[in-house]
DSSP file (Angstrom, degrees, kcal/mol; ACC not computed):
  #  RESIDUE AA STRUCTURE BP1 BP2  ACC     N-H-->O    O-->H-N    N-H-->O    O-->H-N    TCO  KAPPA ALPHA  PHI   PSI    X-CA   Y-CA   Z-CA
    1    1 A X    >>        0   0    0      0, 0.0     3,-2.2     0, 0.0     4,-1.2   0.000 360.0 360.0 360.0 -40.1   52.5  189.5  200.9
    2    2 A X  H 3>  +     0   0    0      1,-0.2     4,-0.5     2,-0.2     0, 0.0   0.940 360.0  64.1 -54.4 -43.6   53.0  192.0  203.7
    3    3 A X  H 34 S+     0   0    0      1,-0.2    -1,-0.2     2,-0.1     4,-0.1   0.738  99.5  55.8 -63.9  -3.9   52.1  189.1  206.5
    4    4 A X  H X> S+     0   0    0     -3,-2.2     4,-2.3     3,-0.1     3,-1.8   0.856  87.3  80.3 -84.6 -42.0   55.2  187.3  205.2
    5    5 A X  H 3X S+     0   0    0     -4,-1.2     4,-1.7     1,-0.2    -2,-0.1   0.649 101.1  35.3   2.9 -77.5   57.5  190.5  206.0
    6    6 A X  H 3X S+     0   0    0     -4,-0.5     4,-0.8     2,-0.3    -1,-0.2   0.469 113.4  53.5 -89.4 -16.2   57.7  189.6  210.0
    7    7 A X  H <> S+     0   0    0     -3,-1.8     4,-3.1     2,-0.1    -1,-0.3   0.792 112.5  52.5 -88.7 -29.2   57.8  185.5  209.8
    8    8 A X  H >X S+     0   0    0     -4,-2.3     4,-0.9     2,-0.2     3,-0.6   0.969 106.7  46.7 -65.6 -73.4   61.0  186.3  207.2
    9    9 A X  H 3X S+     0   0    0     -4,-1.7     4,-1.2     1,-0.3    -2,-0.1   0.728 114.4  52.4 -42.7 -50.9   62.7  188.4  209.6
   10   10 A X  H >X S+     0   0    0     -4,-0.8     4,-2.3     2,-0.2     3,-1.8   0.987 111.9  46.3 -13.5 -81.1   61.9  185.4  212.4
   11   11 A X  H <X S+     0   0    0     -4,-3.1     4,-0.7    -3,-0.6     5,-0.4   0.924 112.7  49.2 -41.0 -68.1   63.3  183.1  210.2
   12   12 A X  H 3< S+     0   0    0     -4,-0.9     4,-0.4     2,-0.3    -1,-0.3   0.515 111.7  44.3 -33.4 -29.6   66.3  185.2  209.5
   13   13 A X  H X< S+     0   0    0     -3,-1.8     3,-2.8    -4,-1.2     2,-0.5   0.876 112.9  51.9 -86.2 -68.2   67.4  186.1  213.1
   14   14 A X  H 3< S+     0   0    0     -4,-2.3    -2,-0.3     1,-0.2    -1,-0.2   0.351 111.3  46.1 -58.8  12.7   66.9  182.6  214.2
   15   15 A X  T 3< S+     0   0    0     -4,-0.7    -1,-0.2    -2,-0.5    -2,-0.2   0.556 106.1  67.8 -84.9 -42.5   69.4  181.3  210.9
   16   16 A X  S <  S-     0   0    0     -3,-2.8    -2,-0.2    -4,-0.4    -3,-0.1   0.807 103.3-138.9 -60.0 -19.6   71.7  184.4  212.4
   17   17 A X        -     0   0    0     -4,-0.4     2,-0.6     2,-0.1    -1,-0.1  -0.460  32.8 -61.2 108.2 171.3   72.6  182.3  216.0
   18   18 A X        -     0   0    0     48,-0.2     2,-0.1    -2,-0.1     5,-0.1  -0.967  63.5-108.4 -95.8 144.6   72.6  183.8  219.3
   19   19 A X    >>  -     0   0    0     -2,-0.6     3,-1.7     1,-0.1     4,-1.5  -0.242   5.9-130.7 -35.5 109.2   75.1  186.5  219.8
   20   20 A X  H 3> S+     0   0    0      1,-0.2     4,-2.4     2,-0.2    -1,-0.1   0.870 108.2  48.1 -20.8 -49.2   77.8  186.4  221.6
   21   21 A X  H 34 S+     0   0    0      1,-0.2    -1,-0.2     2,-0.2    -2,-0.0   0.463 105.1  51.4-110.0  32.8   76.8  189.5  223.2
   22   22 A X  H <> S+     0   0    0     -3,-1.7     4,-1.8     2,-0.1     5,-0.3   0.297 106.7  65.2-108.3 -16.8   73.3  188.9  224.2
   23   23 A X  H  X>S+     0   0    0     -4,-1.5     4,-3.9     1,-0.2     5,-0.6   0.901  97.2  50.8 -67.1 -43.0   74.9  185.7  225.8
   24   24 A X  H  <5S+     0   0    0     -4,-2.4    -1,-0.2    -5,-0.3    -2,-0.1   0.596 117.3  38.6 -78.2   5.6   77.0  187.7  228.3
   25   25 A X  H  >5S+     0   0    0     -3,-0.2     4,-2.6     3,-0.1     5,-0.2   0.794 126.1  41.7 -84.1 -71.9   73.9  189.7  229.6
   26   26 A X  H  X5S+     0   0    0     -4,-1.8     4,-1.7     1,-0.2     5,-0.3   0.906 117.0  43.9 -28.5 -74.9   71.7  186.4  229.2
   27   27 A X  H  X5S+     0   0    0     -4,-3.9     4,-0.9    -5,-0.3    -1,-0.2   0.815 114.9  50.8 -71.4 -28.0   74.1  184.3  230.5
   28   28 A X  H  ><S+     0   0    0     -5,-0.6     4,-1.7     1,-0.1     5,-0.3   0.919 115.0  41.9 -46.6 -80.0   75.1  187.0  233.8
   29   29 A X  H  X S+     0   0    0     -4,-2.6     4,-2.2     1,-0.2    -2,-0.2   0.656 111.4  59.4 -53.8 -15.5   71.6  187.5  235.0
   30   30 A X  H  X S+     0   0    0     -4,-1.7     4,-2.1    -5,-0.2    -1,-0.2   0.921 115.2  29.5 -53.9 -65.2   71.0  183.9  234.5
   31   31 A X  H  X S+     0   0    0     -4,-0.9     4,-2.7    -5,-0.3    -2,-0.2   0.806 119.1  57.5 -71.8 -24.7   73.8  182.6  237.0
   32   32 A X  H  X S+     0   0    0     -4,-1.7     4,-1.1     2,-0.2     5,-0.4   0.972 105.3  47.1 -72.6 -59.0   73.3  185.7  239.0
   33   33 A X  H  X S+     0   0    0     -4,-2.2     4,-1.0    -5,-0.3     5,-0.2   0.901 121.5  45.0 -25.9 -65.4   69.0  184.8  239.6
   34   34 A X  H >X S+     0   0    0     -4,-2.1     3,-3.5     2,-0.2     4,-2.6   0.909 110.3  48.9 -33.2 -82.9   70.6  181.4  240.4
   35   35 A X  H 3X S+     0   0    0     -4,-2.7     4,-3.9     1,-0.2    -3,-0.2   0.711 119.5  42.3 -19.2 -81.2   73.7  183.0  242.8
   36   36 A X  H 3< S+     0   0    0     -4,-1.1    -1,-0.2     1,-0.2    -2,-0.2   0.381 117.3  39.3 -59.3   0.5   70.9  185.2  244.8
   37   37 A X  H << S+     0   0    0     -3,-3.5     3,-0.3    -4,-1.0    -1,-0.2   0.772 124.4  38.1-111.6 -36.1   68.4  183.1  245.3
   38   38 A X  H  < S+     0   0    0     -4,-2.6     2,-0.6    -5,-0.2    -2,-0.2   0.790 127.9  25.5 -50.1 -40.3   70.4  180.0  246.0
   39   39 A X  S >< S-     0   0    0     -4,-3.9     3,-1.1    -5,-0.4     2,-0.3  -0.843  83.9-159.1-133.2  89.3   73.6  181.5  248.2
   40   40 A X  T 3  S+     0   0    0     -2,-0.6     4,-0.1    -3,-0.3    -4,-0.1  -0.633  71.1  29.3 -89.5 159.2   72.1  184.7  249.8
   41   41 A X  T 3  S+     0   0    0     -2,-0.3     3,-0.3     2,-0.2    -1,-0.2   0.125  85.4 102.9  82.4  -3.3   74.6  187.5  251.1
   42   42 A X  S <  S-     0   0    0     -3,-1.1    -2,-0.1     1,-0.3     2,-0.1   0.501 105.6  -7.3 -90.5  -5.1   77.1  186.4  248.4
   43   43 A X        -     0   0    0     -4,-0.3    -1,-0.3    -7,-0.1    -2,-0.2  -0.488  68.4-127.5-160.3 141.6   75.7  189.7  246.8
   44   44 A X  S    S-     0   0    0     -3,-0.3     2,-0.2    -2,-0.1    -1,-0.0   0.425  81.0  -2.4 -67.4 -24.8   73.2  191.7  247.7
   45   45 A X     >  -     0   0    0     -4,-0.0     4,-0.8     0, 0.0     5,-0.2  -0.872  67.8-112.5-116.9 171.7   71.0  192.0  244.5
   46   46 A X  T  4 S+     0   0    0     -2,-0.2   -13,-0.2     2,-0.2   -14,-0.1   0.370 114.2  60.9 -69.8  10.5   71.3  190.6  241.0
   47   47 A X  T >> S+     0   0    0      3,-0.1     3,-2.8     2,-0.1     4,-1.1   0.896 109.5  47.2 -88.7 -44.5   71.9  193.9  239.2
   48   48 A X  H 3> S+     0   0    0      1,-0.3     4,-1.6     2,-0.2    -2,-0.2   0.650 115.8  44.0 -47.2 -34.5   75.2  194.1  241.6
   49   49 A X  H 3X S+     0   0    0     -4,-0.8     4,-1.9     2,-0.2    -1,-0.3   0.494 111.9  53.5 -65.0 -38.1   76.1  190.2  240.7
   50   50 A X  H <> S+     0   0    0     -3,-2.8     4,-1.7     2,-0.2    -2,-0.2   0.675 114.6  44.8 -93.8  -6.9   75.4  191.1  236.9
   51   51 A X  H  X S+     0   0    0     -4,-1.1     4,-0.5     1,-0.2    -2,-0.2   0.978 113.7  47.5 -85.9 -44.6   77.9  194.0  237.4
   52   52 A X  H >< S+     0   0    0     -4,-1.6     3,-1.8     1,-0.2     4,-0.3   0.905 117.5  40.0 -51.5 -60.1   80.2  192.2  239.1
   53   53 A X  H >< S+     0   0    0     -4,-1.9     3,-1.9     1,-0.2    -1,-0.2   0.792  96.9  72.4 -73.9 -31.8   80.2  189.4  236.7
   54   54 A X  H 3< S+     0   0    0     -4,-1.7    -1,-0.2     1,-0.3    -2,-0.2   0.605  87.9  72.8 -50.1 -20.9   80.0  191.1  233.3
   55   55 A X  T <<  +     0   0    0     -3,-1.8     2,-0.6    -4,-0.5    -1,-0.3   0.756  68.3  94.3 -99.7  13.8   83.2  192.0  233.8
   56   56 A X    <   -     0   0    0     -3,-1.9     2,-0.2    -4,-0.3    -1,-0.0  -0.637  59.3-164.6 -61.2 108.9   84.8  188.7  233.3
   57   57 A X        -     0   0    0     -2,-0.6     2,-0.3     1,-0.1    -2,-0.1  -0.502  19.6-110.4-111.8 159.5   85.8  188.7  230.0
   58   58 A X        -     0   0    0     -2,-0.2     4,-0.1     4,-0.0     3,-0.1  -0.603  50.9 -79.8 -94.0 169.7   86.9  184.9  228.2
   59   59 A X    >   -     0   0    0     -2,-0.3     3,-0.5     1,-0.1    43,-0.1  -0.150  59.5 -78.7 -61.6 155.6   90.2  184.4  227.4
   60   60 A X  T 3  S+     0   0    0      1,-0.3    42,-1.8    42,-0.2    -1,-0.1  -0.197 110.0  11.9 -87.1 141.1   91.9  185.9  224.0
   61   61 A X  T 3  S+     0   0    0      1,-0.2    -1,-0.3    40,-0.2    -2,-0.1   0.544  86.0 157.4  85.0  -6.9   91.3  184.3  220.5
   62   62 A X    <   -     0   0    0     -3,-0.5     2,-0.4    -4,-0.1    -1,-0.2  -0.334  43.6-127.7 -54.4 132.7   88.3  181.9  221.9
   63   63 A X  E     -A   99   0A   0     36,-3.5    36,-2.4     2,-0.0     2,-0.5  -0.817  19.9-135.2 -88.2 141.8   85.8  180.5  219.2
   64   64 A X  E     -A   98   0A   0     -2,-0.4     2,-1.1    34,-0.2    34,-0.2  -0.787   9.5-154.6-107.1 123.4   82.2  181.4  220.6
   65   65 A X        -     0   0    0     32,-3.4     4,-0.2    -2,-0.5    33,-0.1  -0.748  14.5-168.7-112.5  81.6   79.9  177.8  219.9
   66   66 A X  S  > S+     0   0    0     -2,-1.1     4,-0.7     1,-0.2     3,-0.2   0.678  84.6  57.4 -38.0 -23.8   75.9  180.1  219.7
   67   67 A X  H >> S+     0   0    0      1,-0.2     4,-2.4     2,-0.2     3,-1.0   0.894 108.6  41.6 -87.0 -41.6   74.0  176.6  219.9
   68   68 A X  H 34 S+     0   0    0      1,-0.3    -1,-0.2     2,-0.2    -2,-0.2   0.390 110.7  65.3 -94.5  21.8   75.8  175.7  223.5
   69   69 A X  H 3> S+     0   0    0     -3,-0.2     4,-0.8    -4,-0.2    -1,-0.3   0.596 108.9  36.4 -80.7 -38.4   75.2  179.6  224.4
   70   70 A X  H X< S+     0   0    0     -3,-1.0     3,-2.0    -4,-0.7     5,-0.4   0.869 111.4  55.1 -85.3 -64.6   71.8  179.1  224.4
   71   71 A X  T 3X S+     0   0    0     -4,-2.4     4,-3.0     1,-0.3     5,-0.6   0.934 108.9  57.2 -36.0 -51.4   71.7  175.7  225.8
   72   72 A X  H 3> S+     0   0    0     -5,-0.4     4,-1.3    21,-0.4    -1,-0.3   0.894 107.7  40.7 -50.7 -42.5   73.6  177.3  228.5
   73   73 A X  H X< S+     0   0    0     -3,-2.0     3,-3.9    -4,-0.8     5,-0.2   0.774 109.9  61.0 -72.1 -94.3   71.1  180.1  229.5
   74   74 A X  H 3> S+     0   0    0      1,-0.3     4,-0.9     2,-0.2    -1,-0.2   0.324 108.2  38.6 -31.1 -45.1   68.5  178.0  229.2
   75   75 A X  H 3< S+     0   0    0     -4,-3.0    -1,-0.3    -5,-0.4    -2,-0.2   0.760 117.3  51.6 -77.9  -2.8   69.8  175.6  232.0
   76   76 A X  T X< S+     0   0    0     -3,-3.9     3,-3.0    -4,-1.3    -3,-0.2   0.905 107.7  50.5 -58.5 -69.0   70.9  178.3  234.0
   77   77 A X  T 34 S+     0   0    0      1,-0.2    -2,-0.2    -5,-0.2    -1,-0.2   0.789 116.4  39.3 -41.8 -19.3   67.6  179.7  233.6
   78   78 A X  T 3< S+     0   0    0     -4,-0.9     2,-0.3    -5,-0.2    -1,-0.2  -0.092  87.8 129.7-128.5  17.9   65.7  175.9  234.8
   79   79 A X    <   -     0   0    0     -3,-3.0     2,-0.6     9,-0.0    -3,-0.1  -0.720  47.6-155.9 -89.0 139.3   68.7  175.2  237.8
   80   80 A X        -     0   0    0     -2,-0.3    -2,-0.1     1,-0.0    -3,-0.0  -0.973  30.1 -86.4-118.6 137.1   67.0  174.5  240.7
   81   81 A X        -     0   0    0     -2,-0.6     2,-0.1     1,-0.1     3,-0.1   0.026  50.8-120.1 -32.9 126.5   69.1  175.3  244.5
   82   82 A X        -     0   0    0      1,-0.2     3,-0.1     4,-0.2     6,-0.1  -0.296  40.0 -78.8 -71.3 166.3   71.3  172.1  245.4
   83   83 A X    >   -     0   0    0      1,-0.2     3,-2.8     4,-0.2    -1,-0.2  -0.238  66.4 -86.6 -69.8 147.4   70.6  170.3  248.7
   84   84 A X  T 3  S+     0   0    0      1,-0.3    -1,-0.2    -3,-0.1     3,-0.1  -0.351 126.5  28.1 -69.6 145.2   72.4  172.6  251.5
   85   85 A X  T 3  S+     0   0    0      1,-0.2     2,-0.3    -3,-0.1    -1,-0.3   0.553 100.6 115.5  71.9  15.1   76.2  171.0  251.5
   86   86 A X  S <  S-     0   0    0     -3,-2.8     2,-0.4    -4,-0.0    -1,-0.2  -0.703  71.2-124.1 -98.1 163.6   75.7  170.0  247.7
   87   87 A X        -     0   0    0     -2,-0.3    -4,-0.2    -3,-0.1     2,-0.1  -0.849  41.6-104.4 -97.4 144.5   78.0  171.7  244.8
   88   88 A X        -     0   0    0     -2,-0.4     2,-0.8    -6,-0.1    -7,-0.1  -0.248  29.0-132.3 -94.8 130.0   75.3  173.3  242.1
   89   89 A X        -     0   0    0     -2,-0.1     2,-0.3    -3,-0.0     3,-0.1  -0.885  29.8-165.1 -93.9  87.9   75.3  170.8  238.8
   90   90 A X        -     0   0    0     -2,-0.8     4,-0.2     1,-0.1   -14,-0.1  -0.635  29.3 -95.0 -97.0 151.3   75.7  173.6  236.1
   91   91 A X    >   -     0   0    0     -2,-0.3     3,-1.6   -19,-0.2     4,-0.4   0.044  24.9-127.0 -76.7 175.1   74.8  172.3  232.7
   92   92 A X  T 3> S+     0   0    0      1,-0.3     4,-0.6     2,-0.2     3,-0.4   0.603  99.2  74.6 -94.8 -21.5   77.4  171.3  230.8
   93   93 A X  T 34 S+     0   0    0      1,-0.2   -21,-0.4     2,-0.2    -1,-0.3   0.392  86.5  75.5 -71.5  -4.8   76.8  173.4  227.5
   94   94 A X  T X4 S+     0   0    0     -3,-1.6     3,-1.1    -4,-0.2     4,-0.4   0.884  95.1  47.3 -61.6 -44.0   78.2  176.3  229.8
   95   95 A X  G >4 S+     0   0    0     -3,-0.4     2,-4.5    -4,-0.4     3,-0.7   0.850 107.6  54.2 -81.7-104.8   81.7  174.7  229.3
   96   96 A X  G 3< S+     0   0    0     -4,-0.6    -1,-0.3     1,-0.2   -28,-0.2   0.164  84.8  89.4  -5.5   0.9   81.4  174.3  225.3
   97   97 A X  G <  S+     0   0    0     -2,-4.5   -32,-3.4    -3,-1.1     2,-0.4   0.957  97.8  30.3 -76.7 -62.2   80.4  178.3  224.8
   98   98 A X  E <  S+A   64   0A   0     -3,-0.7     2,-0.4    -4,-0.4   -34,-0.2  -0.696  82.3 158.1-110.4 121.9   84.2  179.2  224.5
   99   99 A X  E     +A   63   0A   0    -36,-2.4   -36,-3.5    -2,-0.4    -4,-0.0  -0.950  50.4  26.2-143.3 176.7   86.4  176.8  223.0
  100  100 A X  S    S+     0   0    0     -2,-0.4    -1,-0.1   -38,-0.2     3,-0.0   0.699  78.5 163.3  70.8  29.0   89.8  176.5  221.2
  101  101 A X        -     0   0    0     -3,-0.1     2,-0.6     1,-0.1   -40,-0.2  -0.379  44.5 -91.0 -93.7 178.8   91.1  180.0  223.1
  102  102 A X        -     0   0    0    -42,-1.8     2,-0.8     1,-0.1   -42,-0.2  -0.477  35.4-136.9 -78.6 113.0   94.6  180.7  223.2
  103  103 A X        -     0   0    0     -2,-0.6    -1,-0.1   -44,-0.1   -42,-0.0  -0.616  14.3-125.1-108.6 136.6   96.7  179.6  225.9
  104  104 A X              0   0    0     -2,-0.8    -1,-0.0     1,-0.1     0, 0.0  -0.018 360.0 360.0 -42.6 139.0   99.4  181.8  227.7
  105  105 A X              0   0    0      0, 0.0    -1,-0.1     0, 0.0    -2,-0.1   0.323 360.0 360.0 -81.1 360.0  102.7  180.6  228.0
């Protein structure tokens, strides 16, 4: 019965989502790996990049969508450097993270 313990707890996280705030860590160092290995000098390592970037916070009253939080790392994580003069394709579950947030008048 004890060897079920740790495959319920499994179960249980993955039913629980990802976090919202294992996304902003995730999703920094993700785009940052990208940032420095793609555009070097735009900062000089990725903990400086992850500092930089963490502090962008999303806009007030946003609903946070956990399935398109992971899809987002994960294609951050699997972007491969655009052709020199190309703009960077970034996946498209990045945009869907944050929805519905309140906008200023």
């Amino acid at each position: 019965m004890t060897h079920r313990f740790p495959v319920a707890l499994m179960l249980l996280a993955a039913a629980c989502g990802y976090a919202e705030a294992d996304y902003v860590i995730d999703e920094a160092e993700a785009a940052c790996v990208f940032t420095v290995e793609c555009y070097p000098g735009l900062h000089d390592t990725v903990e400086d990049c992850v500092t930089v970037t963490q502090t962008v916070a999303p806009a007030a009253g946003c609903s946070f969508d956990s399935d398109a939080a992971k899809e987002c790392v994960e294609g951050l994580e699997a972007m491969a450097c655009p052709e020199e003069g190309a703009a960077p394709a970034f996946p498209a579950a990045c945009d869907a993270v944050y929805t519905d947030c309140e906008v200023e008048a």
